[in-house]
LOZA-706388 format. One line per 10 residues: number of its first residue (from 1); their letters; for each residue z negated, y negated, x of C-alpha. Coordinates in pm, whole numbers, plus 32768, in hexadecimal, padded with zeros to 4 digits. Each point is the difference from the previous one (the first is absolute). Layout:
REM LOZA-706388
NUM) A) Z,Y,X; ...
***
This chain:
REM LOZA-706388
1) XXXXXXXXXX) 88DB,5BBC,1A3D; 80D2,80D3,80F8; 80CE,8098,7F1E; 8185,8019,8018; 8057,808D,7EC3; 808D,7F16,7EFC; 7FFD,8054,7E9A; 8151,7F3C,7FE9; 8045,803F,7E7A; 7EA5,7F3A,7FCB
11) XXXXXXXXXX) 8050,7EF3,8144; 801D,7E86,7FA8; 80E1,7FF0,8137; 814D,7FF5,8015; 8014,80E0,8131; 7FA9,8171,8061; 7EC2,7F97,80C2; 7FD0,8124,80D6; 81AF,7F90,8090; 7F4E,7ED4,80AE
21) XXXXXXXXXX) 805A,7FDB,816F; 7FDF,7EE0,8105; 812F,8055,80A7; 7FDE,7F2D,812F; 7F52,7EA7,8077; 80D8,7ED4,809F; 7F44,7EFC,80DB; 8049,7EB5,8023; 7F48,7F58,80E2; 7E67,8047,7FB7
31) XXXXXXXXXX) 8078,806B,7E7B; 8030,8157,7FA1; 8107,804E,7EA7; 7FC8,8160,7F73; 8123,8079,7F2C; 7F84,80C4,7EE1; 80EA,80DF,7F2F; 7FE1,80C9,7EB2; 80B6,80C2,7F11; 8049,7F84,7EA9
41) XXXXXXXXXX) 7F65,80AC,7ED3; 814A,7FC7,7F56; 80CE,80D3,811F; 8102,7EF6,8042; 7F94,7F95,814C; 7EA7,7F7A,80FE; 7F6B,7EC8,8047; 7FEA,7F78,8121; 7F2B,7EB9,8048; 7F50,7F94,8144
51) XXXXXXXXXX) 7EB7,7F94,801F; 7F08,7F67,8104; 7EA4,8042,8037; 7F9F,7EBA,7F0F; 80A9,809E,7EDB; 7F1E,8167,8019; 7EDD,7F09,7FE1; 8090,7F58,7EDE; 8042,8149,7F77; 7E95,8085,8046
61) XXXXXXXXXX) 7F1C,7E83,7F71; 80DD,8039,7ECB; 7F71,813E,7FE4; 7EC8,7FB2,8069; 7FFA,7EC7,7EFF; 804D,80AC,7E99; 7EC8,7F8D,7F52; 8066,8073,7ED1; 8019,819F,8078; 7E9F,80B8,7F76
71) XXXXXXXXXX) 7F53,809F,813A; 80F0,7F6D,8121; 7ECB,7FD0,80BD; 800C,817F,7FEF; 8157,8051,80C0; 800B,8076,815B; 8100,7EFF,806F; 8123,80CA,80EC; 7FD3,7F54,811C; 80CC,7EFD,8091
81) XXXXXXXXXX) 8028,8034,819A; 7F95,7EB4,80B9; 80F5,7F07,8058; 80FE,8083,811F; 8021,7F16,811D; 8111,7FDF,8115; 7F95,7FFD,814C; 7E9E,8025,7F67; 7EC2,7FED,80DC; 7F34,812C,8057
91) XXXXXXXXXX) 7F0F,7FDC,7EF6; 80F0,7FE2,7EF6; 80CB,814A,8071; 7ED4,80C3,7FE5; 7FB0,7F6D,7E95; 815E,80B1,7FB2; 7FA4,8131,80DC; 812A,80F1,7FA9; 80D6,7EFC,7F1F; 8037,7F33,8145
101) XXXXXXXXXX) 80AF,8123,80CC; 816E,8075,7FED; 80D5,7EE0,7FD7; 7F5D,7FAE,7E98; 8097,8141,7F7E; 7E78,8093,7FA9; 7FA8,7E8C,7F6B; 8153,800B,7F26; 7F61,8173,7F79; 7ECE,7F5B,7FAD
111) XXXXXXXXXX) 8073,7EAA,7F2D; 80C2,8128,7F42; 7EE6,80ED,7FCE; 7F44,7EC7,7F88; 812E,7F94,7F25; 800F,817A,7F6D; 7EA1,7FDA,7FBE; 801C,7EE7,7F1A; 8117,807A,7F3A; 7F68,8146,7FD6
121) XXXXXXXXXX) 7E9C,7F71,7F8F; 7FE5,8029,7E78; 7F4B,7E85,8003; 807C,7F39,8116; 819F,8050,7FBF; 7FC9,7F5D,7E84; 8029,7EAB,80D6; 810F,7F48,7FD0; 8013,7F9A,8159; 801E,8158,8087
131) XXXXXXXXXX) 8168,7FF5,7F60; 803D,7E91,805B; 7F9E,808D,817A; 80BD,812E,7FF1; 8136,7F75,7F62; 8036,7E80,800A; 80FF,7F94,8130; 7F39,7EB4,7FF1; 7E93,8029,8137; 7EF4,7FDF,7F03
141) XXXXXXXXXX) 7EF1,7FA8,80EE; 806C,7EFC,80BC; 7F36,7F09,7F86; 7E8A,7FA8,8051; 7EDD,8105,7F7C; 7ECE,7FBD,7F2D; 7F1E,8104,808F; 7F3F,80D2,7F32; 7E99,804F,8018; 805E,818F,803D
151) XXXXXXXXXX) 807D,7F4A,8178; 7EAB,7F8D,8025; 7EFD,8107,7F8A; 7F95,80E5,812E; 7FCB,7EA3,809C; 7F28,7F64,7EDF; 7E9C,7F7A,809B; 7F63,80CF,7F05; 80D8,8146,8051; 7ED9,80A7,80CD
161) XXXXXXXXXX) 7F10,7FF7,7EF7; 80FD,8065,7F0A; 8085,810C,80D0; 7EA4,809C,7FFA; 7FA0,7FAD,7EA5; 7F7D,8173,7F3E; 80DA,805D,7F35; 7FD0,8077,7E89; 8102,8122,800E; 7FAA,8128,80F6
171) XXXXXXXXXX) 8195,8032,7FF9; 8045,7EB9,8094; 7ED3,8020,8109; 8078,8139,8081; 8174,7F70,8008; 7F5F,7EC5,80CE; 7F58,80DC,80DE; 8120,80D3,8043; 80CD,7EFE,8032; 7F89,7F3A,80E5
181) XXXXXXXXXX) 7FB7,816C,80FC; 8165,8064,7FB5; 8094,7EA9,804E; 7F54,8009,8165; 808F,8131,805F; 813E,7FC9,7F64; 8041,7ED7,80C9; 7F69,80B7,8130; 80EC,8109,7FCE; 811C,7EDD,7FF5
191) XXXXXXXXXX) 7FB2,7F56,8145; 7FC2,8137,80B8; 8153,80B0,7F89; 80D6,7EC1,8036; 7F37,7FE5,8189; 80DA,816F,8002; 8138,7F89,7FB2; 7FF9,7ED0,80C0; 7FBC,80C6,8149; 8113,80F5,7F74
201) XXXXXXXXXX) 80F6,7ED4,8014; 7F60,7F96,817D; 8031,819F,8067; 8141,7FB0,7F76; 805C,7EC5,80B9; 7FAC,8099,8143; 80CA,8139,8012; 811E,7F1D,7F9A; 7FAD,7F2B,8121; 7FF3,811C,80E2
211) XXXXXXXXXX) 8172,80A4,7FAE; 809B,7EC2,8044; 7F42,7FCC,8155; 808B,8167,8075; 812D,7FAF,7FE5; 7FB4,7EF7,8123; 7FB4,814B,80EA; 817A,8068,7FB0; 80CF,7FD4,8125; 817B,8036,8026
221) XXXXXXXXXX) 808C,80D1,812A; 803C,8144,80A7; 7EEA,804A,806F; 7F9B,816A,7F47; 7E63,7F9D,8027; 8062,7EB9,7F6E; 80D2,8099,7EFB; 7EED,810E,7F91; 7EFD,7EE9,7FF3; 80E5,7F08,7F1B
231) XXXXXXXXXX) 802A,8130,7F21; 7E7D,8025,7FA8; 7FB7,7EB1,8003; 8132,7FC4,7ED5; 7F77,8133,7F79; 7E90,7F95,7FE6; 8064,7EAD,7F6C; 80B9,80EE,7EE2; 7E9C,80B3,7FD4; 7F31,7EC2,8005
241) XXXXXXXXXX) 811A,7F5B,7F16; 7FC1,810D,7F13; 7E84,8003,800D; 8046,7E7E,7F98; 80A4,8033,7EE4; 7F1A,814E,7FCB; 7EBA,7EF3,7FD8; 80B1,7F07,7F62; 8054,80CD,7EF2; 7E97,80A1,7FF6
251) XXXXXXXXXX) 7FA7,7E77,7FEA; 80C2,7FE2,7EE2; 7F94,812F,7F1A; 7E86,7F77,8050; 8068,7EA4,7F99; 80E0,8053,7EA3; 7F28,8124,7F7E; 7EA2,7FCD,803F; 7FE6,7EDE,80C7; 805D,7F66,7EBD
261) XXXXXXXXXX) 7F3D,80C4,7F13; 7ED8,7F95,80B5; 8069,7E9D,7FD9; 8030,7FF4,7EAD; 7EE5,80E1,7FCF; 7F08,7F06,80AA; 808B,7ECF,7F38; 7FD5,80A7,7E95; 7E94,8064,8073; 7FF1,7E7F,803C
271) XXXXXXXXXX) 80A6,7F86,7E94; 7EE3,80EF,7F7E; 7F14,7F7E,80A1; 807A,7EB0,7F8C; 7FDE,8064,7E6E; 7EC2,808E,802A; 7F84,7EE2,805A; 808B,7F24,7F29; 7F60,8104,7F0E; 7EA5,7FC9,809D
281) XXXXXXXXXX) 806E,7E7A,7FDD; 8010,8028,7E7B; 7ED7,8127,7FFC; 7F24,7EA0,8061; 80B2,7EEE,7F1C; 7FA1,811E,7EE4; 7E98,8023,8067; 7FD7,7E6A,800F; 80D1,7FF2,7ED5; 7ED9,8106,7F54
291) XXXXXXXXXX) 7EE9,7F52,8090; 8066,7E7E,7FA9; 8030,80AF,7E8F; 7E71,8067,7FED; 7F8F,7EBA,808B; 80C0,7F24,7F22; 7F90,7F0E,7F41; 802C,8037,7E74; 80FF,7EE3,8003; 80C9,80B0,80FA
301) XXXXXXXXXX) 7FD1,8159,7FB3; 812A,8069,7F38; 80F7,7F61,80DF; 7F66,80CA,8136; 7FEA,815C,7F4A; 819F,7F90,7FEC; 7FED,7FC4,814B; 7F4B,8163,8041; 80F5,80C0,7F21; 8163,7F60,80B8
311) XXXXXXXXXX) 7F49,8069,8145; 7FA4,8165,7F93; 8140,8043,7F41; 80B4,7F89,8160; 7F30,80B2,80F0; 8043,8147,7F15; 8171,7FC3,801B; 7FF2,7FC5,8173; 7F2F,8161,801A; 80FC,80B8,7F3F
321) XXXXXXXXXX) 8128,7FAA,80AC; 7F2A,8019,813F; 7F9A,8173,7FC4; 8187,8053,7FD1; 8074,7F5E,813A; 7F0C,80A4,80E6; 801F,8156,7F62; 8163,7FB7,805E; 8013,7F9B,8142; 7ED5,812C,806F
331) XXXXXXXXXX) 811D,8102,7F79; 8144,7F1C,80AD; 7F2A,801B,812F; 7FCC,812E,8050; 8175,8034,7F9A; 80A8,7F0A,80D0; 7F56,8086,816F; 805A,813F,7F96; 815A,7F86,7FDB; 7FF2,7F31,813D
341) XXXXXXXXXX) 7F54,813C,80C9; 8110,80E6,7FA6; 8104,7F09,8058; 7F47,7FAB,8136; 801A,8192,804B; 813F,8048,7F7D; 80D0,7EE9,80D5; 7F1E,8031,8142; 8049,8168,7FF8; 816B,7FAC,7FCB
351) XXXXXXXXXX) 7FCC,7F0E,8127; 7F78,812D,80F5; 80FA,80E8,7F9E; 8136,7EFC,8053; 7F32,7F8B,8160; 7FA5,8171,805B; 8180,8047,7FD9; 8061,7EDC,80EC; 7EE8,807B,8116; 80AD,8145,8005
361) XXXXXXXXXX) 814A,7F87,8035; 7F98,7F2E,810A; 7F17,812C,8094; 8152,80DA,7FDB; 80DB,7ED7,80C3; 7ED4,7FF5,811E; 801F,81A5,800C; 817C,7FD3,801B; 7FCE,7EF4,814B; 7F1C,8100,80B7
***
């Protein structure tokens, strides 16, 4: 869930999970290395591994694969961002929307939020490999995955009937329903909000390119005409400079604060949408598993009322952790755009405040040339 609060007295890890940072990435070549530190629970120093994009998948099929955990099927997942690319083509930097700006720094933010996630999950941080990931100087993942059938299940052939399939429980129908309006608009809100930024960035581009070309009108000599003129064309590449660096900032505050939230928002409305149908999946073994019980055969009865019961007592399970996770994330929610809305606020009024300061100055210095 999207908590970041650690109960660290009851934590199987041997770091403080809420002190994990990916510091910075390195490329070589087409491969990207995240450096990931954390702070010891004993106090006596951090960890610091690195870690490619093949050892977060390792990470998240081991969790993904413990067959032995009651109601797994029942976890919202933290999402894992999609693979970064360098040089990537057009359709892949729109898959990473936001993660694919700013030099890697927002991606970076969210393989840590996801990282964070995990350790702070009362299920999923039990793993072993979360502290073999988080810990072990050895890459874990480097070697080839067995995929898992949570990598295939929004693309099962029967996924559309399954999808639809009534459910038994009105809590899980409304959930459905709500979830698939609120991922629409979520991701809406996404694409439309990252369109902003990016034509922040091109607003930003172009005033830069415009100081440097007045400095081409500057000419040298005696000439008092020629003289004024240089003087308000050096000064208007100052102004233009500073509107630059004005909407490049404003760029940034979108992109950290709720260009992000938005991101990660969209993605957990997707790993929801991924447990409640693999929910639906077992709602439907259950039902076959209750109907091949009444048409058995005597010989074969008892061993499909078995059957029945191991599917029931599962599908309860599943329901139970289920019910927790989504009354959960609905509360984290509504928490974490407030958080990103006020931060959004906060640093773009901080923004307008330092650029309104900088307009003056340069109105004052215009006043002065008069």
């Amino acid at each position: 869930m999207m908590q970041e609060e650690v109960n660290e007295a009851t934590s199987v890890l041997s770091v403080y999970g809420h002190t994990i940072k990916v510091t910075e990435v390195l490329q070589d070549g087409d491969t990207l290395t995240f450096i990931i530190v954390s702070q010891k629970l004993s106090g006596t120093g951090e960890y610091h591994v690195d870690r490619t994009y093949e050892d977060f998948e390792w990470l998240q099929q081991h969790l993904y694969a413990q067959e032995d955990v009651p109601g797994l099927q029942g976890v919202i997942f933290p999402p894992l961002p999609v693979r970064p690319q360098v040089n990537a083509s057009a359709k892949v930097m729109k898959q990473l929307g936001f993660l694919g700006l700013g030099e890697w720094q927002p991606y970076c933010k969210a393989l840590e939020t996801f990282l964070r996630q995990v350790a702070a999950h009362s299920i999923l941080r039990k793993n072993k490999t979360v502290e073999v990931f988080l810990t072990s100087t050895d890459p874990p993942g480097r070697q080839k995955l067995r995929r898992n059938i949570f990598n295939r299940l929004s693309q099962a052939v029967e996924g559309l009937w399954k999808e639809g399939h009534k459910d038994v429980d009105e809590f899980f129908h409304t959930e459905r329903d709500h979830n698939l309006v609120l991922t629409g608009h979520t991701r809406t809100a996404a694409e439309k909000f990252l369109d902003v930024v990016l034509t922040e960035q091109k607003i930003a581009v172009a005033c830069g390119h415009f100081a440097a070309a007045l400095h081409i009108c500057v000419e040298n000599g005696e000439d008092p005409e020629k003289k004024a003129f240089s003087r308000v064309c050096v000064k208007l590449s100052e102004v233009f400079d500073s509107i630059k660096k004005n909407m490049t900032s404003i760029a940034v505050n979108d992109m950290n604060t709720l260009g992000l939230g938005l991101d990660l928002d969209s993605r957990y409305l997707e790993a929801e949408k991924e447990m409640l149908f693999r929910r639906t999946c077992k709602l439907v073994e259950l039902e076959n598993a209750r109907k091949n019980a009444e048409r058995a055969k005597p010989v074969k009865k008892n061993a499909m009322e078995e059957v029945k019961k191991a599917a029931e007592g599962e599908f309860e399970q599943i329901c139970k952790v289920a019910k927790q996770e989504i009354v959960q994330l609905n509360q984290e929610h509504v928490e974490m755009l407030q958080k990103n809305l006020i931060q959004w606020c906060e640093q773009q009024l901080q923004t307008a405040k330092e650029g309104a300061d900088a307009y003056n100055q340069h109105l004052q210095a215009f006043i002065a040339m008069a």
